[in-house]
DOGUMAR-139944 format. One line per 3 residues: number of its first residue (from 1); their letters; for each residue x, y, z of N, C-alpha, C. Coordinates in Angstrom, 3 decimals. Each point is the difference from the previous one (the first is absolute). Layout:
% DOGUMAR-139944
NUM) A) X Y Z X Y Z X Y Z | ...
***
This chain:
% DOGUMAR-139944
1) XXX) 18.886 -20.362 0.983 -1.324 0.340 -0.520 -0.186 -0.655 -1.366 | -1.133 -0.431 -0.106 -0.514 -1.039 -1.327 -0.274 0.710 -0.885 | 0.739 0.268 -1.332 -0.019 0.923 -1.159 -1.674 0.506 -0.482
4) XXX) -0.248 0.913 -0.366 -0.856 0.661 -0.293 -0.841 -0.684 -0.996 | -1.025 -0.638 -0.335 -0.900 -0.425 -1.372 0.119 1.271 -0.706 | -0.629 -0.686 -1.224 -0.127 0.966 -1.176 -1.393 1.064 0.409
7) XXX) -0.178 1.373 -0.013 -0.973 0.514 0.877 -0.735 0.864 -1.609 | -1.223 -0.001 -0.386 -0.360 0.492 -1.187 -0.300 1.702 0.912 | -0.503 -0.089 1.214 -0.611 1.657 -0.153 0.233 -0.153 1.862
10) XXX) 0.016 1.130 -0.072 0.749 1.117 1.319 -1.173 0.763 0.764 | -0.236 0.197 1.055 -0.478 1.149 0.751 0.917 0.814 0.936 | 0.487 0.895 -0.616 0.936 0.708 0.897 -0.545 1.566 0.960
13) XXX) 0.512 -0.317 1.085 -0.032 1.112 1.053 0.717 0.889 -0.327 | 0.365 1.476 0.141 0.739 0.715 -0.096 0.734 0.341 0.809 | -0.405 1.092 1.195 0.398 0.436 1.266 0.823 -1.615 0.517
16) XXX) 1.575 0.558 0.019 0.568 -1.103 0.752 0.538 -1.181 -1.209 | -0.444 0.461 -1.329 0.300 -1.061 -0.872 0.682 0.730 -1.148 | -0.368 0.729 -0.501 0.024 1.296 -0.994 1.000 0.896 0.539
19) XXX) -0.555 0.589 0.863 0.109 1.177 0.482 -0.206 -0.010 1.196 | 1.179 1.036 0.840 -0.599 0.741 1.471 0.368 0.939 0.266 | -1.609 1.078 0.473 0.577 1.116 -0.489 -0.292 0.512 -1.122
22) XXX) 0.549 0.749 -0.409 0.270 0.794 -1.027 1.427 -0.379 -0.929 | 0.681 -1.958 0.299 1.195 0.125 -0.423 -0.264 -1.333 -0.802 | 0.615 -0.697 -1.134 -0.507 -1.068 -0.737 0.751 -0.855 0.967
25) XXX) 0.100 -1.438 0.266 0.494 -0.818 0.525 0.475 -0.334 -0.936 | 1.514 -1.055 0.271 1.361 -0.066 -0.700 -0.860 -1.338 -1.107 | 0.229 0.239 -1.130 -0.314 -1.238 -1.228 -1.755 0.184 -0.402
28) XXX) -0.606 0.942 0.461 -1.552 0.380 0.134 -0.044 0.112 -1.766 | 0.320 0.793 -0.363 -0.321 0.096 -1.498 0.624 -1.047 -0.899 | 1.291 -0.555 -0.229 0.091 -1.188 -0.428 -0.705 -0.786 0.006
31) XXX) -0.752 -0.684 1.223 -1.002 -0.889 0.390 -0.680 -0.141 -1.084 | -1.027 1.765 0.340 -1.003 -0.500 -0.958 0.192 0.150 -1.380 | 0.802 0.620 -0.391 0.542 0.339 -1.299 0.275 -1.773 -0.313
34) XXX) 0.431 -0.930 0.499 0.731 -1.096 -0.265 -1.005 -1.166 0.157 | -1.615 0.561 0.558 -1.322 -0.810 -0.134 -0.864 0.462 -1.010 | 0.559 0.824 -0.862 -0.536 0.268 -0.815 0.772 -0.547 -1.300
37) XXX) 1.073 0.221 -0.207 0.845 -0.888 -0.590 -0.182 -1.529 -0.435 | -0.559 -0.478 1.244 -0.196 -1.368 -0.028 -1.277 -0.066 0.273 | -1.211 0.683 -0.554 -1.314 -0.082 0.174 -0.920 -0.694 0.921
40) XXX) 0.436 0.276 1.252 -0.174 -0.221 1.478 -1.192 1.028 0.344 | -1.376 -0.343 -0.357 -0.888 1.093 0.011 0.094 0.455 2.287 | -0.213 1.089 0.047 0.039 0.843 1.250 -0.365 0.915 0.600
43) XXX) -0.915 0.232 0.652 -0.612 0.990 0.574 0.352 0.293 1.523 | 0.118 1.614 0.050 0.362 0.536 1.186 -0.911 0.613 1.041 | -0.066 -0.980 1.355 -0.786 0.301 0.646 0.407 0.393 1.469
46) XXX) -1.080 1.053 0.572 0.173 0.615 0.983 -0.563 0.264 1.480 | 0.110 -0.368 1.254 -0.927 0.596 0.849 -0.375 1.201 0.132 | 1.186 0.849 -1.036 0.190 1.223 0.569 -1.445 1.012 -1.089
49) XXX) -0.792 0.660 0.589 -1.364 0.738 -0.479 -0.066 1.101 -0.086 | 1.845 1.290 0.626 -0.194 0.793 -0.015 0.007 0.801 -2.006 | 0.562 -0.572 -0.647 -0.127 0.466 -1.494 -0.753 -0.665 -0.848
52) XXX) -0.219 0.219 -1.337 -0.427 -0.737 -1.271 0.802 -0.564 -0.371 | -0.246 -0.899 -1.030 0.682 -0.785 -0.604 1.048 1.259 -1.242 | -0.938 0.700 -0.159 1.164 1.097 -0.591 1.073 0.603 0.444
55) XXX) -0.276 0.176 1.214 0.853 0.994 0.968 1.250 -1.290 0.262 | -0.311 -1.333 0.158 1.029 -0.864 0.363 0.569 0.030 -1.504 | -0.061 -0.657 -0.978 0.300 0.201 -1.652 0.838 1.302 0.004
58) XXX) -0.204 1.280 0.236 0.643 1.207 0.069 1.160 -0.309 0.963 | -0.198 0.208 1.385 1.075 -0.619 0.826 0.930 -0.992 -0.328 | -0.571 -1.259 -0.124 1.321 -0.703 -1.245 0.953 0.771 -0.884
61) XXX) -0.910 0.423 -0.778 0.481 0.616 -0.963 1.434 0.907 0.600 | -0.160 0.939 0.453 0.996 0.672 0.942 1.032 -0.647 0.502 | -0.176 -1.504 0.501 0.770 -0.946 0.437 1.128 -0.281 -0.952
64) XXX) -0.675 -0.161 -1.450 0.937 -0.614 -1.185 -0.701 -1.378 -0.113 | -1.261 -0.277 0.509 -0.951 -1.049 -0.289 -1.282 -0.025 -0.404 | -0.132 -0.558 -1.541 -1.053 0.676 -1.048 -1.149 -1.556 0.669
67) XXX) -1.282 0.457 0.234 -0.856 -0.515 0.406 -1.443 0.488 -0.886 | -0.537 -0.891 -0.873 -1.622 0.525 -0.175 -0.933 0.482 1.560 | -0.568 0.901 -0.445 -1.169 0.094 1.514 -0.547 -1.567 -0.110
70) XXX) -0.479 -0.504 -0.916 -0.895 -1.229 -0.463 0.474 -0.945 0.990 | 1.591 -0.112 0.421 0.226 -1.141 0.143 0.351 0.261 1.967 | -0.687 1.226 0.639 0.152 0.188 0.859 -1.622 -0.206 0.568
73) XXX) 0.057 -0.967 1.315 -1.287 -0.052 0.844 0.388 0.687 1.367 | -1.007 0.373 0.646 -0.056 0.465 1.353 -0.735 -0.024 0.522 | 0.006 -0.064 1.390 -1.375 -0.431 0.846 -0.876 0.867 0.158
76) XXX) 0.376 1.162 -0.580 -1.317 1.216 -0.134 -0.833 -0.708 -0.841 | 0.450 -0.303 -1.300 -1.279 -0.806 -1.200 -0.367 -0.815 0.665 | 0.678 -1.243 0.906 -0.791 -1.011 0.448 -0.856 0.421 0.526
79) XXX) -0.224 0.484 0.950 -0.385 1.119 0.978 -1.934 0.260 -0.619 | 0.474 0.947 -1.097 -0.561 0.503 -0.596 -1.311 -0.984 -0.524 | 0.731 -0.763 -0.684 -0.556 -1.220 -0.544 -1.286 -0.598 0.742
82) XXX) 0.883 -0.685 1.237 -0.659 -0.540 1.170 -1.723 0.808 0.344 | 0.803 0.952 0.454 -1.511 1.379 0.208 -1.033 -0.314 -1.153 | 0.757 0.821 -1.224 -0.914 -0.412 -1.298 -1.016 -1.206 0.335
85) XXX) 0.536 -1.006 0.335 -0.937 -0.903 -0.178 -0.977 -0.554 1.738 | 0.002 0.686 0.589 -0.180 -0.211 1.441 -1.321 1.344 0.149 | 0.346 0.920 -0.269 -0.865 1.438 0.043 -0.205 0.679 -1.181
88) XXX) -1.384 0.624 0.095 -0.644 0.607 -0.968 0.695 1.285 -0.546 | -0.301 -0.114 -1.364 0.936 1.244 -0.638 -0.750 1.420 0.470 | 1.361 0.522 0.281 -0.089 1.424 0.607 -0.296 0.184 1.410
91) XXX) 0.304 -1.383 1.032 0.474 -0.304 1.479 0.597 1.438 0.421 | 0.265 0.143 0.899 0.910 0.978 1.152 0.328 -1.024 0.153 | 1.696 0.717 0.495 1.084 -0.709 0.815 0.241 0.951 0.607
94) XXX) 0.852 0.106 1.136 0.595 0.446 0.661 1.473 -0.462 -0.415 | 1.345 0.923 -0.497 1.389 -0.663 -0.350 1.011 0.659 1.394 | 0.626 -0.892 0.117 1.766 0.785 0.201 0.818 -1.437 -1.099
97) XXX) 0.445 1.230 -0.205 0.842 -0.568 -1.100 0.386 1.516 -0.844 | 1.181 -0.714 -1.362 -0.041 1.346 -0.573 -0.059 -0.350 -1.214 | 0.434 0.470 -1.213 -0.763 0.412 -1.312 -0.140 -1.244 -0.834
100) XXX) 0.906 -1.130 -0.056 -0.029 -1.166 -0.792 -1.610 -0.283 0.527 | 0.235 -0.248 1.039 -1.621 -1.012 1.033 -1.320 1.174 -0.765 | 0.098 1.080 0.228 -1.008 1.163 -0.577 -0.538 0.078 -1.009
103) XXX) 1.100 -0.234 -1.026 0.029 -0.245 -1.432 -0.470 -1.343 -0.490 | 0.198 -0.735 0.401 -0.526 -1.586 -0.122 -1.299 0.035 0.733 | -0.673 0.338 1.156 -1.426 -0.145 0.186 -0.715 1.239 -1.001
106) XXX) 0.715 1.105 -0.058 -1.063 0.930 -0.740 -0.684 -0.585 -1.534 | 1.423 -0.789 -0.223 -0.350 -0.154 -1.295 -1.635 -1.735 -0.342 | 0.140 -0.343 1.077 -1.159 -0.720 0.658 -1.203 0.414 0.163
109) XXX) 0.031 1.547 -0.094 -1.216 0.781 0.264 -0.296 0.214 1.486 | 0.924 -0.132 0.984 -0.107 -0.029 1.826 -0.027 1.316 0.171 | -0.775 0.726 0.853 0.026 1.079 0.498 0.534 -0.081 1.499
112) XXX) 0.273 1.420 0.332 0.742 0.146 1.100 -0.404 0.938 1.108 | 0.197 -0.210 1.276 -0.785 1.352 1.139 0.552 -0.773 1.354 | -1.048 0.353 0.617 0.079 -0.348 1.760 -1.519 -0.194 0.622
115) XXX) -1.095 -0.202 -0.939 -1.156 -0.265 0.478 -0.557 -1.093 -1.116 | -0.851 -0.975 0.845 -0.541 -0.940 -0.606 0.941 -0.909 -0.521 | 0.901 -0.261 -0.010 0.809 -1.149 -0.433 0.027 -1.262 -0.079
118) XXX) 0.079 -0.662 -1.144 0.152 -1.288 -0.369 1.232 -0.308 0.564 | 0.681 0.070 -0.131 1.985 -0.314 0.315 0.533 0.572 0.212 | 1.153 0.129 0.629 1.062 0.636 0.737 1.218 -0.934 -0.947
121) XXX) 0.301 0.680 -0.942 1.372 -0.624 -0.802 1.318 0.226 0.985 | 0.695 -0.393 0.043 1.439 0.513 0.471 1.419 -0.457 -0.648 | 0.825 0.568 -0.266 1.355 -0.835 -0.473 0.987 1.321 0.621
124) XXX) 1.128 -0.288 -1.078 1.338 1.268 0.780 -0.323 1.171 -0.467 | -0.203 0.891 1.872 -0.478 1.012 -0.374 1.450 1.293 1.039 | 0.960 0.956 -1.148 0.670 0.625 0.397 -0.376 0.703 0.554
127) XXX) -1.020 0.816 -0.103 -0.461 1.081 0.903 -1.000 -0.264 1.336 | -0.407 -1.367 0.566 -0.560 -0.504 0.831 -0.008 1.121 0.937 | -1.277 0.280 0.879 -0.175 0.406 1.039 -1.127 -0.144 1.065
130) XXX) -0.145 0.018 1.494 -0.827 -0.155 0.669 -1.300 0.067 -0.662 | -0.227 1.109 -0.659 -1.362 -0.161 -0.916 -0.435 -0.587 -0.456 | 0.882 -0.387 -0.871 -0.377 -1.127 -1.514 -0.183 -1.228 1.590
133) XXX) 0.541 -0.232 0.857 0.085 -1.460 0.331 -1.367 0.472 1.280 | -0.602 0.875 -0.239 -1.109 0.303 0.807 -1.277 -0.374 -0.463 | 0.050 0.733 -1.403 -0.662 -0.204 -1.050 -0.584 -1.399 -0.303
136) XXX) 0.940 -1.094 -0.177 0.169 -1.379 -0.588 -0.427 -0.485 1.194 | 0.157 0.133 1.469 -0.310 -0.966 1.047 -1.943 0.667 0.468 | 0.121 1.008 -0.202 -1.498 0.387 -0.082 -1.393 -1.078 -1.116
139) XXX) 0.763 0.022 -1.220 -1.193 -0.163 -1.096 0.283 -1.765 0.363 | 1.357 -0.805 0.335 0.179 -1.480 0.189 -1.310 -0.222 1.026 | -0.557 0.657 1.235 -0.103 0.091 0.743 -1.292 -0.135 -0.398
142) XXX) -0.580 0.733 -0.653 -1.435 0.070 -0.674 -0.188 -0.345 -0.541 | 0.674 -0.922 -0.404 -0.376 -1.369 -0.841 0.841 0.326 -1.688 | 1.184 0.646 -0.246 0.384 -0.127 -1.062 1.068 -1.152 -0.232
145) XXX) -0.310 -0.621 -1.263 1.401 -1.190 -0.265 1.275 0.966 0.322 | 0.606 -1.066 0.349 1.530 -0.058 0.235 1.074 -0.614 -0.895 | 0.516 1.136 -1.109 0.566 -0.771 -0.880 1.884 0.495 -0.299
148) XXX) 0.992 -0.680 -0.076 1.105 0.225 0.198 0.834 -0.582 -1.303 | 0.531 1.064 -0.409 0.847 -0.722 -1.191 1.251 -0.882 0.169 | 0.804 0.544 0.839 0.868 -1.238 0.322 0.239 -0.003 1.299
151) XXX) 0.136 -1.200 0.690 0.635 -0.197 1.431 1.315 0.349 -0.042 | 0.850 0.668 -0.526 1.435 0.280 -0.070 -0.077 0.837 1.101 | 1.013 -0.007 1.393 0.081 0.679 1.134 1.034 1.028 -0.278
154) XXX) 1.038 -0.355 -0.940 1.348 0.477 -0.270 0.233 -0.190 -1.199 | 0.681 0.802 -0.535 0.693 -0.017 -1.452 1.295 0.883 -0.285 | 0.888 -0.677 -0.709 1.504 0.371 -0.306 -0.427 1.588 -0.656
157) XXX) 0.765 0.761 0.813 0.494 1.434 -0.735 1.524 0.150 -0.097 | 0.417 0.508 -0.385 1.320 0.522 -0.367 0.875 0.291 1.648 | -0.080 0.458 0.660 0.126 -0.356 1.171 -0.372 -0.278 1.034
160) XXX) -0.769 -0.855 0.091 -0.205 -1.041 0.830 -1.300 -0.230 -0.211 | -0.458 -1.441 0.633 -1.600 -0.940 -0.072 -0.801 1.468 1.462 | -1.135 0.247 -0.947 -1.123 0.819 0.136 -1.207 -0.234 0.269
163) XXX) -0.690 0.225 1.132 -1.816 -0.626 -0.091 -0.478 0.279 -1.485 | -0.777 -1.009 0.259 -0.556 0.006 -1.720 -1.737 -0.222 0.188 | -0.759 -0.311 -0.843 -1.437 -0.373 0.084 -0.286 -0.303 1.432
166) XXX) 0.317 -1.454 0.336 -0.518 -0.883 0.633 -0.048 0.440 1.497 | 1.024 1.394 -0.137 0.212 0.742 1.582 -1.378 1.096 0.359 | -0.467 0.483 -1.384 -1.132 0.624 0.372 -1.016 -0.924 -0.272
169) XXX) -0.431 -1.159 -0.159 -0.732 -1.089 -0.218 -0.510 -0.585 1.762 | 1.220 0.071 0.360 0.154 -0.482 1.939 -0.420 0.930 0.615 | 0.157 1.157 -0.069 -0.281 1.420 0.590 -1.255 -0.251 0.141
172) XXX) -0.833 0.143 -1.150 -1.562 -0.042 -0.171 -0.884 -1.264 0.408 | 1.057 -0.836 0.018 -0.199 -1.397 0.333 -0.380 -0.008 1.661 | 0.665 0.861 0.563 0.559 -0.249 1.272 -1.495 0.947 0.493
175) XXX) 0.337 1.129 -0.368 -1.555 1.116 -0.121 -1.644 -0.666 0.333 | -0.130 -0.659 -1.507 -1.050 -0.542 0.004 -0.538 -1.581 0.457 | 1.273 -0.672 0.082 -0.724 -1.657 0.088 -0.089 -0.694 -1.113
178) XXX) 0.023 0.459 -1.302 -0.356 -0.672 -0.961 1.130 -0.172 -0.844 | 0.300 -1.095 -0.436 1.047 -0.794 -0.624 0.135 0.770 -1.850 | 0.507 0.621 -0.661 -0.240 -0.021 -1.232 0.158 -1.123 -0.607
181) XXX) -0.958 0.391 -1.449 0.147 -1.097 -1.096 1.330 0.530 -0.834 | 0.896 -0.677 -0.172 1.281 0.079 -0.721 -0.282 -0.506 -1.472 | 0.732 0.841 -0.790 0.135 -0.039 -1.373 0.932 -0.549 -0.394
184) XXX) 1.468 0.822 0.409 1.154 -0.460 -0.793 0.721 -1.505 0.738 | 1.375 -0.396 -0.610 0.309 -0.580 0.651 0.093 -0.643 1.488 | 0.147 -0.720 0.170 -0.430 -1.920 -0.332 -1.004 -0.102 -0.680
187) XXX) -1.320 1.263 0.416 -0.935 -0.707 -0.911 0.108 -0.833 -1.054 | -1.353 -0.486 -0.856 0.486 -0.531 -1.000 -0.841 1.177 -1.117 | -0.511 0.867 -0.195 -0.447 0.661 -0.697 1.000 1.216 -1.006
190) XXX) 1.256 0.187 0.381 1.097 0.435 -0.765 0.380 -1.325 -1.047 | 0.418 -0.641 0.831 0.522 -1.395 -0.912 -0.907 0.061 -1.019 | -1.057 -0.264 -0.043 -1.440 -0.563 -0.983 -0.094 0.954 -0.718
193) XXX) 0.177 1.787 0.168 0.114 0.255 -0.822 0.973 0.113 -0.752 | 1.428 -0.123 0.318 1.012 0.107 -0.703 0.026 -1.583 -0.755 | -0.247 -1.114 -0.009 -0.558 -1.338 -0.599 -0.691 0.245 -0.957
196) XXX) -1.351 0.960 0.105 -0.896 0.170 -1.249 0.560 1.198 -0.641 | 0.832 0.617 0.284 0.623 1.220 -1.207 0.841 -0.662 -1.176 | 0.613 -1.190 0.794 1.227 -0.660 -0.800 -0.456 -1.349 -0.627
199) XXX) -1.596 -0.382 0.349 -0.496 -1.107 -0.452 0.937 -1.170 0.421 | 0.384 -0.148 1.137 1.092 -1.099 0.595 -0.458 -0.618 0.681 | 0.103 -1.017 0.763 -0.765 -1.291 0.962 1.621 0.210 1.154
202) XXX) -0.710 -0.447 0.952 1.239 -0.129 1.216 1.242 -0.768 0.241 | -0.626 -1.314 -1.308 0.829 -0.956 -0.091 1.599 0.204 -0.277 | -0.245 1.343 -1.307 1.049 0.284 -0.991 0.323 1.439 0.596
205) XXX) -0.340 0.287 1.416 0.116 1.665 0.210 0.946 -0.167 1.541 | 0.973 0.984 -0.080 0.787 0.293 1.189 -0.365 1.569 0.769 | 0.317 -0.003 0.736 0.127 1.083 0.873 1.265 0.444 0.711
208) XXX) 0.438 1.069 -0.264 0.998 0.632 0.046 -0.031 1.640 1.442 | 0.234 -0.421 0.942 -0.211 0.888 1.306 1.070 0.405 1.169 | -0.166 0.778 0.595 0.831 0.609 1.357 0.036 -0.837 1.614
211) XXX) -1.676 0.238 -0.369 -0.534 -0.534 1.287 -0.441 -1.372 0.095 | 0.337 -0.395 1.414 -0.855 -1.523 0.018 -1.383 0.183 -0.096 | -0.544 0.808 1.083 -1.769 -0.077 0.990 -0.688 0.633 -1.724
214) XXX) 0.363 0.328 -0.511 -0.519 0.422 -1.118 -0.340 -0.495 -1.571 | 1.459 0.322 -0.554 0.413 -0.827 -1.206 0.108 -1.372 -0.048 | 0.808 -0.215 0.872 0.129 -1.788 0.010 -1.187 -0.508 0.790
217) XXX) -0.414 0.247 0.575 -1.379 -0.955 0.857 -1.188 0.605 -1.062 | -0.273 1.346 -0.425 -0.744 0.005 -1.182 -0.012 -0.658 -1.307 | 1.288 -0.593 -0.650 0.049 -0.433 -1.131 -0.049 -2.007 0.514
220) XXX) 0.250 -0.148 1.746 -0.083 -1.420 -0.367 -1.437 -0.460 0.690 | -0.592 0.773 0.333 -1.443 0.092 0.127 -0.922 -0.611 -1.633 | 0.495 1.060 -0.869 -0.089 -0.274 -1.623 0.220 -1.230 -0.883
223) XXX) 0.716 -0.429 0.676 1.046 -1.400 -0.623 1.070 0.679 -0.905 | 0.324 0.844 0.433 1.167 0.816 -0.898 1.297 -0.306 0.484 | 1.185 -0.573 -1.203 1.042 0.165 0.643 0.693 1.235 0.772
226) XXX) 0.527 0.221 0.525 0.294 0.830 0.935 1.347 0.622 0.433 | 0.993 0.784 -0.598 1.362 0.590 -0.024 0.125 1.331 0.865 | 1.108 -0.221 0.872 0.105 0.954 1.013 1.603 0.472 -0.774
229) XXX) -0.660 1.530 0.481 1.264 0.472 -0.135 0.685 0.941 1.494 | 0.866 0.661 0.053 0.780 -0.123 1.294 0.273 1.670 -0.099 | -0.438 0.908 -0.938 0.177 0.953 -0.111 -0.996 0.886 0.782
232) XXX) -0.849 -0.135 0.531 -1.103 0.799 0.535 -0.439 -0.120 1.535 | -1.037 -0.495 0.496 -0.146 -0.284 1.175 0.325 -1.046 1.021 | -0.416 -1.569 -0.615 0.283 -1.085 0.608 1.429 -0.108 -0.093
235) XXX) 1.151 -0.457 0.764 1.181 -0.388 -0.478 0.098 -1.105 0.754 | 1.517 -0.650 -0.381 0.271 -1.733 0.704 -0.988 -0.272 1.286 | 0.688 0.971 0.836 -0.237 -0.494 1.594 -1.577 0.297 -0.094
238) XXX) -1.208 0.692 -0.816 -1.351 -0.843 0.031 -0.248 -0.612 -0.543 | 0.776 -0.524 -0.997 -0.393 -0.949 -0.563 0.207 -1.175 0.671 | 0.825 0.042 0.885 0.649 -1.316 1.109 -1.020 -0.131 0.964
241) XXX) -0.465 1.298 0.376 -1.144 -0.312 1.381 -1.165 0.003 -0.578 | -0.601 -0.199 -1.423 -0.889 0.380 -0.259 -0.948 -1.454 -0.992 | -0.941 -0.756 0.520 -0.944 -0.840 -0.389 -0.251 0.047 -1.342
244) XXX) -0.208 1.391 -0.586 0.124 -0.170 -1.301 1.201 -0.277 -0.593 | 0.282 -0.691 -1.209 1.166 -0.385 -0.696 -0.190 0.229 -1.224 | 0.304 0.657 -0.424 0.030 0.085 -1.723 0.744 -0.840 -1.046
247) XXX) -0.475 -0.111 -1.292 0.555 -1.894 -0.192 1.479 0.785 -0.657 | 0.255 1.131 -0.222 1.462 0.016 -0.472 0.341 1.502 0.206 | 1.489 0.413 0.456 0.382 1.485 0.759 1.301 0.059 -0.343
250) XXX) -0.366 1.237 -0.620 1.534 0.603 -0.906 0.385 1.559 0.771 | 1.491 0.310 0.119 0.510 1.071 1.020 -0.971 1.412 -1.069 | -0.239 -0.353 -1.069 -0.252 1.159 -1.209 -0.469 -0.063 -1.573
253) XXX) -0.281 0.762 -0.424 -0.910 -0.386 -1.334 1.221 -0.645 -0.997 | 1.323 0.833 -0.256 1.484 -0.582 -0.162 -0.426 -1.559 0.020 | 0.223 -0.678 1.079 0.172 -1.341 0.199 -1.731 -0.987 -0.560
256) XXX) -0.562 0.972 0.122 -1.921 -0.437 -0.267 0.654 -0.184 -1.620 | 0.289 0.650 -0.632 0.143 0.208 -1.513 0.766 -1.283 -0.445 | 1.338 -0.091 0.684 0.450 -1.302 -0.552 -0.388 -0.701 -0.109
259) XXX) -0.768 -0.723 1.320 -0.740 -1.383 -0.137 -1.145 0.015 -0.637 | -0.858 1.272 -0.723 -0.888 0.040 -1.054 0.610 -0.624 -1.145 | 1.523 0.328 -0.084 0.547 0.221 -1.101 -0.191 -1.894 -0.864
262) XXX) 1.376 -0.205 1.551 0.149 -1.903 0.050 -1.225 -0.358 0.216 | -1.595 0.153 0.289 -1.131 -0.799 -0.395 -0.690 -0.061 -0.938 | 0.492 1.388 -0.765 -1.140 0.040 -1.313 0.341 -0.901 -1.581
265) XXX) -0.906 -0.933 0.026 0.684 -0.718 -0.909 0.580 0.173 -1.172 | -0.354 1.394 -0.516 0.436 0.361 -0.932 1.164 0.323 -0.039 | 0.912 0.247 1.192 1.204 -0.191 0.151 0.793 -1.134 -0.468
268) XX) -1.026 -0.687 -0.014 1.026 -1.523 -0.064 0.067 -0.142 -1.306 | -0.327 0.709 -0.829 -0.653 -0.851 -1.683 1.606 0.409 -0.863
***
């Protein structure tokens, strides 16, 4: 593998990179402790919509990994964002989802029910039931947008890969006929905003991820360099059967760190 360029700024995934679970992954806090060190500006981004950016910042925290909320995105804000600018303030939605996604449209001014609806939001929703997915295929049906925070089907828990978003995304999918509009990853609307938080161009920006269909086909969609890591979902054998290729793949953040180390020129001085 062809040594790493000098990389000024980062978009990092968590779930699968960070953390899985509820457990830090091995070299997770060094990392960033050691991009900060070497003023490697970085922002942490997420498909995942079920918390705030506080609630993840807190969770770190617990980990033994100190994180600003500031420097945490999630596809609830994108989410949020998106709407903001698509529908009139103080819209109905229809949600499944839970409090991150809630908290990020309320604060948009979106109202919420089961009649008259503008949108049918959806992302990971723990308490899912026939209802809620009754609910959502009714108002799609009558003409409400179809909007989905991430296509993630599965995501790493502590013991074992779990339906995630993209499984109640298909459900409703399957229900109604109608395709959702996707927010998070591959999109490119996470990227762009994590680009304009850090004032960075794609040229000088990497991406740091689990998954191929996601992270890596989202960040080279971007023109973003593109770093797989081996700790989370994708491992060797998809990466072997798998069309996407990511331009460089380390077993762990451990081995990601060194070759930050040997590219940053300030090493060399």
């Amino acid at each position: 593998m062809k040594p790493l360029p000098p990389i000024q700024n980062l978009i990092i995934d968590m779930d699968g990179v960070l953390y899985r679970g509820h457990r830090p992954l091995p070299g997770a806090k060094e990392f960033l402790h050691h991009l900060e060190e070497r003023e490697t500006a970085y922002i942490l981004v997420t498909n995942n919509a079920t918390r705030t950016p506080e609630q993840y910042a807190a969770e770190l925290k617990e980990m033994g990994i100190e994180v600003s909320p500031q420097r945490i995105l999630t596809s609830a804000l994108a989410t949020a964002d998106y709407l903001g600018n698509l529908l009139p303030q103080g819209a109905r939605l229809y949600l499944i989802g839970e409090g991150g996604l809630y908290s990020a449209l309320a604060a948009q001014g979106f109202t919420f029910g089961e009649r008259d609806i503008e949108a049918v939001v959806v992302g990971m929703d723990r308490q899912l039931t026939y209802e809620k997915l009754k609910a959502a295929t009714i108002a799609i049906r009558q003409g409400a947008r179809f909007v989905g925070t991430n296509p993630d089907k599965s995501f790493p828990a502590e013991e074992a890969i779990v339906p995630g978003a993209g499984a109640i995304l298909a459900a409703i999918e399957a229900a109604t006929g109608v395709q959702p509009t996707v927010i998070g990853k591959p999109e490119p609307i996470l990227f762009q905003m994590a680009l304009q938080r850090m004032g960075a161009t794609e040229k000088e920006t990497a991406v740091i991820g689990d998954r191929l269909e996601t992270d890596i086909l989202g960040g080279q969609r971007c023109g973003l360099t593109t770093i797989l890591v081996l700790t989370g979902i994708s491992q060797q054998q998809d990466l072997e059967a798998s069309d996407i290729k990511p331009d460089y793949v380390f077993p762990d953040l451990i081995h990601l760190d060194e070759a930050l180390i040997i590219a940053d020129p300030k090493e060399k001085m």
